[in-house]
GUMIDO-362435 format. One record per residue (C-alpha): y, x, z. Coordinates in Angstrom, 3 decimals. Layout:
N
ATOM         y         x         z
ATOM         Y         X         Z
...
END
This chain:
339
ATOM         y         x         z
ATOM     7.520    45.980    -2.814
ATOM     8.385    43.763     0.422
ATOM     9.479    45.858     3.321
ATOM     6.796    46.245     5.556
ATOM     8.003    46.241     9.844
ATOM     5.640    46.332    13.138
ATOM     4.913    42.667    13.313
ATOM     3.368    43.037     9.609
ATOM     0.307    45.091    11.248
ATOM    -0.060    43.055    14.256
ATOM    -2.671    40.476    14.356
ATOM    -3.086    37.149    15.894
ATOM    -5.697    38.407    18.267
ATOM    -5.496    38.818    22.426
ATOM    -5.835    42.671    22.521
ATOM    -8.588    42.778    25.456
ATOM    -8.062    46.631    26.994
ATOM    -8.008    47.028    30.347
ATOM    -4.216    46.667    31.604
ATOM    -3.439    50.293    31.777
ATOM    -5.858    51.782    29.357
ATOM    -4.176    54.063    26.875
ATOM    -5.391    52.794    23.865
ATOM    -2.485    50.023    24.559
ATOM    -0.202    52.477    23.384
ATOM    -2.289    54.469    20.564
ATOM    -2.540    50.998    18.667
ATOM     1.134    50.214    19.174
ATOM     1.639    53.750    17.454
ATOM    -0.623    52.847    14.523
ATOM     1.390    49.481    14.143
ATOM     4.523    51.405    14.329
ATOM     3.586    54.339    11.678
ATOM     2.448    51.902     8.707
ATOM     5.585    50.623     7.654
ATOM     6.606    53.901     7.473
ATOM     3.925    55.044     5.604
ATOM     4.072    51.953     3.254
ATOM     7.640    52.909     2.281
ATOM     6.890    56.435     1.836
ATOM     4.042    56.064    -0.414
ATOM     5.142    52.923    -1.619
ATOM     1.535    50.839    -0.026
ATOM     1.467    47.110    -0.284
ATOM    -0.391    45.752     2.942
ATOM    -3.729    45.146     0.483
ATOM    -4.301    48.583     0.655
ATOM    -5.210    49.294     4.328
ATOM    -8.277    49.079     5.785
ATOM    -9.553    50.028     9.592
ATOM   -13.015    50.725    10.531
ATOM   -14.165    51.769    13.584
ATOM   -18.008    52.147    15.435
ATOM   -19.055    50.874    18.475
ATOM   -16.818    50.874    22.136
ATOM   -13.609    50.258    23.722
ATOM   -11.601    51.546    21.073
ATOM   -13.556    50.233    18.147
ATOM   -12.020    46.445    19.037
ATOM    -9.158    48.053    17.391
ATOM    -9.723    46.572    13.777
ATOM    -9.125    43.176    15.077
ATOM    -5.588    43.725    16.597
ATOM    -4.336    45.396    13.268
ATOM    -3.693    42.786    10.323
ATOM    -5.115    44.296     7.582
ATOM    -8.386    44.307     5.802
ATOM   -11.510    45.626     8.496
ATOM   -14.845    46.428     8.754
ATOM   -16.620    46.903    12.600
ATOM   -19.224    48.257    11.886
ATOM   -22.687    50.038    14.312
ATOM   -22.691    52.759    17.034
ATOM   -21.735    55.893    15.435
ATOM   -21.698    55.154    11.997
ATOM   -17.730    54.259    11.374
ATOM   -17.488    57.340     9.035
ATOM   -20.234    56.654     7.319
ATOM   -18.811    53.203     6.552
ATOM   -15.247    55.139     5.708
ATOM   -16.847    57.341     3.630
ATOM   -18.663    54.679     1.447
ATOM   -15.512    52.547     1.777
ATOM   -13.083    55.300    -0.112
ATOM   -15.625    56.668    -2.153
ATOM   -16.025    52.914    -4.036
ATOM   -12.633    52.088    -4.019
ATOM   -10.306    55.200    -3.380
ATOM    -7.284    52.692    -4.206
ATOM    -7.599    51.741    -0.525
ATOM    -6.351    53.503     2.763
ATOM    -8.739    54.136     5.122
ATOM    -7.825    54.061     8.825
ATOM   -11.013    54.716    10.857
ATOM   -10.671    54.332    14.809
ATOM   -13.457    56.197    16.831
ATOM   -14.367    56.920    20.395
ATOM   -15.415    60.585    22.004
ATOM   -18.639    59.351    22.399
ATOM   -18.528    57.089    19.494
ATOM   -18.023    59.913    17.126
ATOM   -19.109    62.946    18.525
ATOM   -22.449    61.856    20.140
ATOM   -24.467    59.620    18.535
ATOM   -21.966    59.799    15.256
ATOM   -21.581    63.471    15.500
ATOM   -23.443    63.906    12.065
ATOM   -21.239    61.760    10.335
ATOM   -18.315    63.137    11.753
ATOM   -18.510    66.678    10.881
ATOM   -19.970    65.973     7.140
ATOM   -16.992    63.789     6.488
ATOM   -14.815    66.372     7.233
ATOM   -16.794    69.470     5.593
ATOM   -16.194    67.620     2.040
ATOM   -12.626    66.161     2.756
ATOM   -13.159    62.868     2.204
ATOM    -9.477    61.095     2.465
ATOM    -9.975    59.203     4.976
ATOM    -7.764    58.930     8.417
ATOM    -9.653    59.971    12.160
ATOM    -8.115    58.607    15.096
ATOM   -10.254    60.019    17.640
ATOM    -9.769    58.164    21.170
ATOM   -10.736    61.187    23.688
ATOM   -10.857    59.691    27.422
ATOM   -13.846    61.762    28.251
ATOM   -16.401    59.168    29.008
ATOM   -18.084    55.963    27.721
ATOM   -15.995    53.122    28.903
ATOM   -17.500    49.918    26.783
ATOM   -21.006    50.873    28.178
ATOM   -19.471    51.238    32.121
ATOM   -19.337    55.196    32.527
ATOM   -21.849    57.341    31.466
ATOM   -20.529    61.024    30.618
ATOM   -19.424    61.410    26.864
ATOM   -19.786    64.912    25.039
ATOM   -15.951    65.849    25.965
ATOM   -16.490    64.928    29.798
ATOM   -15.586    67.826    31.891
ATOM   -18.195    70.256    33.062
ATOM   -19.225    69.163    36.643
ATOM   -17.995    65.571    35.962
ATOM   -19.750    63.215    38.364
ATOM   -20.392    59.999    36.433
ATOM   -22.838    57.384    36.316
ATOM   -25.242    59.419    34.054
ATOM   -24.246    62.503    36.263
ATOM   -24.303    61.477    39.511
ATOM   -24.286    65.322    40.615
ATOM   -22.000    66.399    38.165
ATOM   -22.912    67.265    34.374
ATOM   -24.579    70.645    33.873
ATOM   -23.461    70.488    29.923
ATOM   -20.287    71.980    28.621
ATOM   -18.168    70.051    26.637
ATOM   -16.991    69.833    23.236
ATOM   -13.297    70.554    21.819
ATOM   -12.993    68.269    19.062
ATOM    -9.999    70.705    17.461
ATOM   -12.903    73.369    17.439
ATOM   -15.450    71.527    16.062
ATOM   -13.306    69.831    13.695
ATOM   -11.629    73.655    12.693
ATOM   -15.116    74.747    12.734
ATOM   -16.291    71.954     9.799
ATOM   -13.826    73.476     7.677
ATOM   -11.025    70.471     8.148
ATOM    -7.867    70.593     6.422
ATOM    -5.981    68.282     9.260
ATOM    -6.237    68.215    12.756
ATOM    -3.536    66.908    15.482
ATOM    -3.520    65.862    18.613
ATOM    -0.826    63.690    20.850
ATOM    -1.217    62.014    24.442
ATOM    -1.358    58.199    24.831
ATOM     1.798    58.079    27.030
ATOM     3.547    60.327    23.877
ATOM     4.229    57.184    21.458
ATOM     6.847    58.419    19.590
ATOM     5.109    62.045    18.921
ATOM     1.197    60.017    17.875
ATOM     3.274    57.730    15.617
ATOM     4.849    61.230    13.948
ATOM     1.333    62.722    13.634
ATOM    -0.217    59.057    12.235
ATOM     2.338    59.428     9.423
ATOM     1.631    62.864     8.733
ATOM    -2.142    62.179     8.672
ATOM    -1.433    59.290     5.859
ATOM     0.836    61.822     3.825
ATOM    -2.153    64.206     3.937
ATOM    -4.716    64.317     1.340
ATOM    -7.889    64.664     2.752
ATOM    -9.676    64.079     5.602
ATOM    -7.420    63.462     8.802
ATOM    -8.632    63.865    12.405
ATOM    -6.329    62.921    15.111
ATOM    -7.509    63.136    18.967
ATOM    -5.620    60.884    21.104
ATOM    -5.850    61.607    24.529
ATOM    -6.323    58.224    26.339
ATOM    -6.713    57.154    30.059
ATOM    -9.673    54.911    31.198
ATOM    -7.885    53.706    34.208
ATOM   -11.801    52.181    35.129
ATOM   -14.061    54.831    34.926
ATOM   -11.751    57.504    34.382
ATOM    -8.784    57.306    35.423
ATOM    -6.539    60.386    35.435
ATOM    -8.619    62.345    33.649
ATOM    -5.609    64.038    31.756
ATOM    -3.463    63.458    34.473
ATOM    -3.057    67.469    34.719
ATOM    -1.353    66.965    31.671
ATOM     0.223    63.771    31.560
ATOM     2.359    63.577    34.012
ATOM     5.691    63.401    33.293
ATOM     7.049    65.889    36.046
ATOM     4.898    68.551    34.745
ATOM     3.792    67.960    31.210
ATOM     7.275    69.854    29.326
ATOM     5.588    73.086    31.382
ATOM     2.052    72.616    30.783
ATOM     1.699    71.045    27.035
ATOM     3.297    72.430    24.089
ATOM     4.796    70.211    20.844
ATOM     3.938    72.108    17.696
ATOM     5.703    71.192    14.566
ATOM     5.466    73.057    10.980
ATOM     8.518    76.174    11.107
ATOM     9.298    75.837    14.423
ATOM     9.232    78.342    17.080
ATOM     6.275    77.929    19.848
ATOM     8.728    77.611    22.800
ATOM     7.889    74.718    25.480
ATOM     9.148    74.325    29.330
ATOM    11.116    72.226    31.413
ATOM    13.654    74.595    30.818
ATOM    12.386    75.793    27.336
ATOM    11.999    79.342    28.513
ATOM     8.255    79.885    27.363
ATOM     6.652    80.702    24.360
ATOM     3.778    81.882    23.045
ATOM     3.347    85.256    21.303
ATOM     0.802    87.249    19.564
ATOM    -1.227    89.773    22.252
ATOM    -3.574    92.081    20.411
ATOM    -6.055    89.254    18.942
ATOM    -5.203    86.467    21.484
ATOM    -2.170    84.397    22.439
ATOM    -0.392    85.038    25.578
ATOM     2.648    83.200    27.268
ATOM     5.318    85.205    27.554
ATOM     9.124    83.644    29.452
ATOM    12.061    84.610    27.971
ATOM    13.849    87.521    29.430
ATOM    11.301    88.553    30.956
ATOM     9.624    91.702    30.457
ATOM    12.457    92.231    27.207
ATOM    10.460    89.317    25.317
ATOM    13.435    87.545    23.215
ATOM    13.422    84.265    20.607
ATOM    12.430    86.091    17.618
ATOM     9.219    87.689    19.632
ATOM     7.788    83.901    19.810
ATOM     5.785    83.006    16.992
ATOM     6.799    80.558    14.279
ATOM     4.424    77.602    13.956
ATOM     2.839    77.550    10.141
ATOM     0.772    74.305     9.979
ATOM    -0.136    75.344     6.162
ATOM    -1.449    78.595     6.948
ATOM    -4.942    78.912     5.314
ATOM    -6.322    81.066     7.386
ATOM    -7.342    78.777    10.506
ATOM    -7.340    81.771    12.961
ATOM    -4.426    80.777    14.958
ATOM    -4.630    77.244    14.593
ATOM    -8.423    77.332    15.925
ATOM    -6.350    79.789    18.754
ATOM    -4.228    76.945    19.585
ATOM    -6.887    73.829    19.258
ATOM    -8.582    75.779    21.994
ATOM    -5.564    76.385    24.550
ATOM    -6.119    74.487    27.683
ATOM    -4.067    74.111    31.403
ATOM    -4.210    76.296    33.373
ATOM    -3.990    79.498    31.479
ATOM    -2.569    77.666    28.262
ATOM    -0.346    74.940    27.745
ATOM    -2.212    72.173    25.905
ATOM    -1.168    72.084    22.395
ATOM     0.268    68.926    20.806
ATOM     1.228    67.513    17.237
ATOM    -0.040    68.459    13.842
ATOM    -1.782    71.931    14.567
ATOM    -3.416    72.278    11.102
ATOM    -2.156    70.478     7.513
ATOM    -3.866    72.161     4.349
ATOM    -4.494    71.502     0.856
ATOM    -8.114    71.919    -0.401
ATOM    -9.887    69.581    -2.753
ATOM   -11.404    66.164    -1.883
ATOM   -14.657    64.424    -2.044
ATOM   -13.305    61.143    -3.213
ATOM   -11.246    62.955    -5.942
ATOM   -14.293    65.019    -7.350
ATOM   -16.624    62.139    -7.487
ATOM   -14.245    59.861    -9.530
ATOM   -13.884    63.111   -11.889
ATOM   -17.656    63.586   -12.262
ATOM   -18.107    59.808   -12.832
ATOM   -15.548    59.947   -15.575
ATOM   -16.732    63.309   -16.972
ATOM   -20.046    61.864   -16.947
ATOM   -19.041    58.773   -18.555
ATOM   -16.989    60.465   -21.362
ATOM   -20.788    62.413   -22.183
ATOM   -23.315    59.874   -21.627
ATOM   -24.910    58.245   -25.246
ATOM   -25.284    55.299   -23.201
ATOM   -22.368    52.620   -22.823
ATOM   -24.082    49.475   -22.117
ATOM   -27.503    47.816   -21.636
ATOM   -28.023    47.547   -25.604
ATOM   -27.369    51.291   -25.347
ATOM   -30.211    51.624   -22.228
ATOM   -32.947    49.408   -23.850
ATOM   -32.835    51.536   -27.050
ATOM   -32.402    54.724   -25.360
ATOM   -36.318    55.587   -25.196
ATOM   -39.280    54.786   -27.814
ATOM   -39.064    51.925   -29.026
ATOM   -41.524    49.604   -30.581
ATOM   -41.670    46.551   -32.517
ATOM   -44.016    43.873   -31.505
ATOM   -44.839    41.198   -34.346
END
């Protein structure tokens, strides 16, 4: 097998974001991740494909050199889903906006992940609809004023980490867009993991908007208010790495340490492969300012997939069936001779 580098996944196309938008960098991470993906799991290029819906972030299939598919509003897992489930040789990267996928596609997206079809999410989340000029999206802050809200939106939002915990998902991550280096760790993780993949990238609409994870983002507060989980670890963040997070009663709670006599070994160890999603649905909800906002793979488990038990029932079927061919078919029923 050739080895695979960057410039393998890049198209010919103009990419034609918005100078600034973050979905610059989420690509760049995708482009980045393959090769090492390829080499780990020894994938020719043949074997990729990337779907995506309908907005901003659905152009993405035509900046990526591989084999694509763009399909209609809302129905990009759908198309995965059918995509894998013919031919589960293939990889299947699907790229999907907040609205994209949880509004109109929200159906889809939550079905696709309650049978664990392995397939790859990369969920674009910059909290409104950019393509269609800035209506409010179901992750849009409560009280967002937007062109649909012009007094601010009276609904509260979704957290795709919940929803996605909530459908019973095996794999959920999240990274920022200006965190290249930590999405392209989490992309490669997501192809290593068998089953269905959702990754929400936090991305910046610097047109209709901009800053909306600048809380977050920036880079003289973000060690302090996000925190990088990876599998065995302890959950210590800060400037300063003096904070962690502990168990308090049946919540989380930030604790510094030396403070109050809370120590290292008081901060809890990160287990990604835990079954029990309590305290990965804990940390998928943790948001500034009580919480720092929780980054990297949050929840990687093993559970049996869609694609998997359909090719097995095929073949069991198959191995059963009286009938192996049309000749088989015609004489299956009565039968009658006509002279």
């Amino acid at each position: 097998m050739a080895t695979l580098s960057f410039k393998d996944f890049k198209s010919d196309q103009e990419v034609r974001w918005c100078p600034g938008c973050g979905d610059h960098a989420v690509l760049a991470a995708l482009q980045r991740a393959l090769p090492d993906v390829s080499q780990a799991l020894g994938y020719e290029k043949e074997r990729y494909v990337v779907v995506s819906g309908i907005g901003c972030s659905s152009r993405l299939p035509y900046y990526m050199d591989t084999y694509g598919f763009h399909s209609i509003h809302g129905r990009a897992t759908a198309i995965s889903t059918g995509i894998k489930v013919a031919n589960p040789w293939l990889t299947v990267w699907q790229a999907c906006g907040d609205g994209d996928a949880l509004a109109i596609g929200g159906n889809h997206f939550i079905h696709a992940i309650r049978r664990n079809i392995d397939i790859n999410i990369i969920l674009f989340n910059n909290q409104i609809y950019g393509l269609t000029k800035g209506q409010y999206s179901p992750t849009s802050k409560f009280g967002a004023i937007t062109k649909t809200s012009p007094y601010g939106t009276v609904e509260h939002p979704f957290n795709p980490g919940s929803l996605v915990l909530g459908a019973k998902g095996t794999f959920f991550a999240r990274s920022l867009d200006v965190e290249l280096k930590l999405s392209e760790e989490i992309m490669t993780a997501a192809a290593l993991h068998d089953g269905t993949s959702v990754m929400e990238m936090l991305t910046n609409c610097v047109i209709f908007n901009d800053g909306a994870h600048k809380d977050i983002t920036d880079p003289v507060v973000r060690a302090d208010r996000t925190i990088v989980l990876r599998h065995g670890e302890k959950m210590i963040f800060g400037k300063n790495r003096d904070k962690g997070l502990v168990l308090d009663g049946m919540g989380l709670k930030v604790i510094t340490l030396g403070a109050d006599g809370y120590t290292e070994d008081d901060v809890l160890v990160h287990d990604a492969h835990c079954s029990n999603p309590g305290i990965h649905m804990m940390l998928a909800d943790m948001k500034y300012p009580d919480f720092p906002v929780a980054l990297g793979v949050i929840r990687d488990v093993k559970d049996v997939t869609y694609d998997d038990g359909v090719r097995d029932q095929v073949k069991d079927v198959t191995r059963k069936a009286r009938i192996h061919c049309m000749d088989d078919l015609l004489r299956s029923g009565s039968t009658w001779e006509v002279k």
